[in-house]
C-alpha positions in Angstrom: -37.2 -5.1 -23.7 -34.2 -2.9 -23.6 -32.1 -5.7 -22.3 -33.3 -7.9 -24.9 -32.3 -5.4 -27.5 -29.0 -5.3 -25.8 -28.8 -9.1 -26.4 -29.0 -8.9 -29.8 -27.2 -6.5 -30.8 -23.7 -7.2 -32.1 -21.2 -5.2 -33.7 -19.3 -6.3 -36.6 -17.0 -9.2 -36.2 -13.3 -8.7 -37.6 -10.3 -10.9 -38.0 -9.0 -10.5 -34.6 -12.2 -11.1 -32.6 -12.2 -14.8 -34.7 -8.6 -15.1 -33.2 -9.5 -14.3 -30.0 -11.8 -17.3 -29.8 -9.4 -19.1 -31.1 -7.2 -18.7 -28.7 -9.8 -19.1 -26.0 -10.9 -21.9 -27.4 -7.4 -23.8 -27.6 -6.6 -22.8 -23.9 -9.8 -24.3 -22.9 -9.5 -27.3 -25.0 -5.6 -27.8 -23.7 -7.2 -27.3 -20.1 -9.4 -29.8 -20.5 -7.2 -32.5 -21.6 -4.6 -32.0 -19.6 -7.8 -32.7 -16.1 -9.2 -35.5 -18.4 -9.0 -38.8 -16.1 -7.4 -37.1 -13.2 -9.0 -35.5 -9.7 -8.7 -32.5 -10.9 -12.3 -33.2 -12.8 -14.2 -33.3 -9.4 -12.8 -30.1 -8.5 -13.8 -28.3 -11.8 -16.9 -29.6 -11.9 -17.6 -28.0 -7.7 -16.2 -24.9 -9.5 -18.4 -24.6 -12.2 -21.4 -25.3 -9.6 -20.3 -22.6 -7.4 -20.0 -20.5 -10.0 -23.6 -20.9 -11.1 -24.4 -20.5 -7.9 -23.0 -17.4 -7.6 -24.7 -16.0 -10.5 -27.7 -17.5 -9.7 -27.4 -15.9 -5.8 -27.2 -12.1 -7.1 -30.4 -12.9 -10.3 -32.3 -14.5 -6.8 -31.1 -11.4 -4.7 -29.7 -14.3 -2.0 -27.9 -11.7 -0.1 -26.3 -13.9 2.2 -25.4 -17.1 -0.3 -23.8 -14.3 -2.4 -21.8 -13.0 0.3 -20.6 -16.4 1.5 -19.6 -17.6 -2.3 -17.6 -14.0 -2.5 -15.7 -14.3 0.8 -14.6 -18.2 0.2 -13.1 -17.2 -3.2 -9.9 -16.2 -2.4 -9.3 -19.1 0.1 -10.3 -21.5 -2.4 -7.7 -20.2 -4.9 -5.1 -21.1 -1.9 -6.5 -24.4 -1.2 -6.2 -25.0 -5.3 -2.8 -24.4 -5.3 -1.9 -26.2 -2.5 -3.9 -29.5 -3.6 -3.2 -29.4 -6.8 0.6 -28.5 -7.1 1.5 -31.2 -8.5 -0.9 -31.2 -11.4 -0.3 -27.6 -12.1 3.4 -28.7 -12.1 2.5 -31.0 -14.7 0.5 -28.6 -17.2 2.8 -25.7 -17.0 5.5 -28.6 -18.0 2.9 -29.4 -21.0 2.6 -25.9 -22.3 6.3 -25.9 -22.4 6.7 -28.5 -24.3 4.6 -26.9 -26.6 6.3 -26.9 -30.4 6.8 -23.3 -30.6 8.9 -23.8 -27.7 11.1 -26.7 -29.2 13.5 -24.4 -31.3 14.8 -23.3 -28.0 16.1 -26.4 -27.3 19.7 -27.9 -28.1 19.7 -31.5 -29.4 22.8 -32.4 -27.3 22.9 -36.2 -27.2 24.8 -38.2 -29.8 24.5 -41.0 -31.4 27.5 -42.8 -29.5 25.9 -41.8 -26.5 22.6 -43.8 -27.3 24.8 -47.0 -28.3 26.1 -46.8 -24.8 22.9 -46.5 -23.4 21.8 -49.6 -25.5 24.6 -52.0 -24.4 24.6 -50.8 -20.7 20.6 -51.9 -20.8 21.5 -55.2 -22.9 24.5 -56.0 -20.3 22.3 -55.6 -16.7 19.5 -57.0 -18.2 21.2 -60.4 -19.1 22.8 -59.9 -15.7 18.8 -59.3 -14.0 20.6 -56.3 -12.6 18.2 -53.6 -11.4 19.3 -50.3 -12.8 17.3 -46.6 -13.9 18.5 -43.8 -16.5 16.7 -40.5 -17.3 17.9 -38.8 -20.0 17.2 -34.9 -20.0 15.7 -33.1 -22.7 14.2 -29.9 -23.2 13.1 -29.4 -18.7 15.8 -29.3 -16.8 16.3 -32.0 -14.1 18.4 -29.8 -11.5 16.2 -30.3 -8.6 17.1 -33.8 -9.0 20.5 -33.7 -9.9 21.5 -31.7 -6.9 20.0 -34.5 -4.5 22.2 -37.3 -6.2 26.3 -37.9 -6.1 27.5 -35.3 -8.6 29.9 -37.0 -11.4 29.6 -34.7 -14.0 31.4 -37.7 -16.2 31.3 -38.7 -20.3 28.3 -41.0 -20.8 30.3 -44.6 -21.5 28.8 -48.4 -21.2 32.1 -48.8 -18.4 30.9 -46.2 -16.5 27.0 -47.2 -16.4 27.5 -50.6 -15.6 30.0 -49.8 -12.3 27.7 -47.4 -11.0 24.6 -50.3 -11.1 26.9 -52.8 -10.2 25.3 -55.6 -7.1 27.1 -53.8 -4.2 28.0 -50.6 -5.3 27.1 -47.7 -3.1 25.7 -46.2 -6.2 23.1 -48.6 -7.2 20.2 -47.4 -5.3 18.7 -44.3 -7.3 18.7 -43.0 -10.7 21.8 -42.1 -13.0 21.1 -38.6 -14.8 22.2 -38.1 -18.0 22.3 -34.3 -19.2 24.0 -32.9 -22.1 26.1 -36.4 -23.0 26.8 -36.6 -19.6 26.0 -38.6 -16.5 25.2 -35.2 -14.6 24.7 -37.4 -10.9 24.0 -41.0 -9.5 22.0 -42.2 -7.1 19.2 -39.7 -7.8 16.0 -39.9 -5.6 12.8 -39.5 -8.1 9.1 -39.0 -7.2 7.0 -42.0 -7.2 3.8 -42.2 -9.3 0.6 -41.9 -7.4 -2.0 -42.2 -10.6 -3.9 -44.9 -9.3 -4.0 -46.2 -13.3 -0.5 -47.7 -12.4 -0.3 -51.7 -12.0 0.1 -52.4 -8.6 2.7 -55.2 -9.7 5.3 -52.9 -11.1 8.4 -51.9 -8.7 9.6 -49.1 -6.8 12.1 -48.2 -9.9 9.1 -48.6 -12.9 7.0 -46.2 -10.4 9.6 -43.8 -10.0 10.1 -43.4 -13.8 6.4 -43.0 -14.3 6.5 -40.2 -11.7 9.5 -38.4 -13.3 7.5 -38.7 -16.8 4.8 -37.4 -15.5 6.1 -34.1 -14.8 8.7 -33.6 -17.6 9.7 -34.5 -20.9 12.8 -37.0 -20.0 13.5 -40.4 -20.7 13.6 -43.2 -18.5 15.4 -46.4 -19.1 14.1 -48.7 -16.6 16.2 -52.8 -16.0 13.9 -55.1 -14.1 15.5 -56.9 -11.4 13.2 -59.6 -11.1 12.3 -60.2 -15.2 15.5 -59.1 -16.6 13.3 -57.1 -18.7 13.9 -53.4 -20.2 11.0 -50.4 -20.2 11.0 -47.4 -21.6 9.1 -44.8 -20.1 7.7 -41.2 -21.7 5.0 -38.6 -20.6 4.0 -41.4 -18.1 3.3 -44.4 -20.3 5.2 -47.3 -19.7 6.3 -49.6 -22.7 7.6 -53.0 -21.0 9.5 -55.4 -22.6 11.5 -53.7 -25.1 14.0 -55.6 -27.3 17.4 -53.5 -27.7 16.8 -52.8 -31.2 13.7 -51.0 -31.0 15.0 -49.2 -28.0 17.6 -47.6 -29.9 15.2 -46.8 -32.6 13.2 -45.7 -30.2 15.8 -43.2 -28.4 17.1 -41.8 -31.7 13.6 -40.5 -32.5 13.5 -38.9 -28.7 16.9 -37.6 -28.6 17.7 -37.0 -32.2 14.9 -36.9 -34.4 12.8 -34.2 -33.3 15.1 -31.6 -35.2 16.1 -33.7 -37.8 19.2 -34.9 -36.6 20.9 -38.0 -37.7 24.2 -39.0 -37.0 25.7 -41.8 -39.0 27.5 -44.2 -36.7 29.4 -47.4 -37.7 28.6 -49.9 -35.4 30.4 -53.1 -34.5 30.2 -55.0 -38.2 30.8 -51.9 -39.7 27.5 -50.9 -41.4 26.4 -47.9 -41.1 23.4 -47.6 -38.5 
């Protein structure tokens, strides 16, 4: 009975041992979230059964299903990372977009920079002119700036609508906007492979769902075909937006989540 005795024996619970399940408990609440509704499930759930199985193995004394489960373990740590590096891309992404982690970031983007934005989407789409904009936030998009034309230019509705112009050599890709500035054109960004996205929507809708998906940016997205404007966030897809609500829209990404609000006169001279 000793290790029953053992069992039921506790000391006394303080403050910090109630925070330390706390803690635990958040991590593997977040955790759980963040695998809900992906393949990552499968693979948790072969986990937990090997795990069980290991335990089971040394209570049995299976000498030889023990020593297999022990010796796999490291190589299935590898052949995590390797299959999954794209998901664990995404959660570490997650974590930092964590609140805590919000006063580090600089709200950079102005409220003439969003009007810009605005009539550059309201011009192509009249036009049925395909175009893509990501507008950084608190991740960095380096990786994909790099690959892309660098410009390095003021964010301005002339400049947008050359560089998605029919014909121009920078109309294929994504313009990058970082810091009130088109950082690059012609930006090559991952395509969405969640098998939740429509099968109808184009190569430049799946590429912002990819981006999202990793990061916290924006994505403007002009349908070629529809003439239609989407904004994309965290990987959800709203389709059909009227310019109106995009700009409300943006001012609550980009300025709103510190508080900031910029009064603007806009072209009948009200204040917006």
């Amino acid at each position: 009975m000793t290790w029953l005795t053992e069992l039921l024996w506790r000391q006394t619970i303080v403050w910090w041992d109630l925070l330390d399940i706390a803690i635990v408990s958040f991590l593997i609440y977040g955790l759980l979230r963040l695998i809900s509704g992906t393949r990552a499930v499968q693979m948790a759930l072969s986990g937990g059964f090997l795990i069980g199985l290991f335990f089971l193995s040394q209570w049995l004394e299976l000498e030889m299903v023990n020593w297999a489960i022990r010796n796999l373990a490291a190589y299935v740590v590898f052949a995590i990372i390797v299959l999954f590096q794209s998901d664990i891309r995404r959660a570490m992404a997650h974590f930092g977009r964590a609140p805590l982690f919000r006063y580090f970031g600089r709200a950079q983007t102005t409220d003439e920079t969003i009007e810009d934005l605005v009539a550059t989407a309201m011009h192509l789409a009249s036009r049925r002119t395909g175009a893509i904009v990501v507008v950084q936030r608190q991740i960095g998009l380096r990786n994909y700036i790099e690959g892309g034309i660098p410009l390095d230019a003021m964010v301005t509705y002339d400049l947008l609508a050359s560089i998605f112009a029919p014909g121009s050599p920078l109309h294929d890709g994504a313009a990058i906007i970082q810091d009130d500035r088109v950082a690059a054109a012609a930006c090559f960004l991952p395509l969405s492979v969640s098998p939740r996205v429509n099968r109808k929507l184009g190569t430049r809708h799946r590429a912002a769902l990819g981006l999202t998906e990793e990061n916290d940016a924006v994505a403007i997205v002009v349908s070629e075909e529809t003439g239609s404007i989407s904004l994309v966030l965290g990987g959800d897809l709203q389709h059909g937006i009227s310019p109106e609500a995009l700009r409300v829209r943006l001012r609550e990404l980009l300025l709103g989540r510190r508080g900031v609000r910029r009064p603007r006169e806009d072209a009948q001279g009200a204040l917006t």
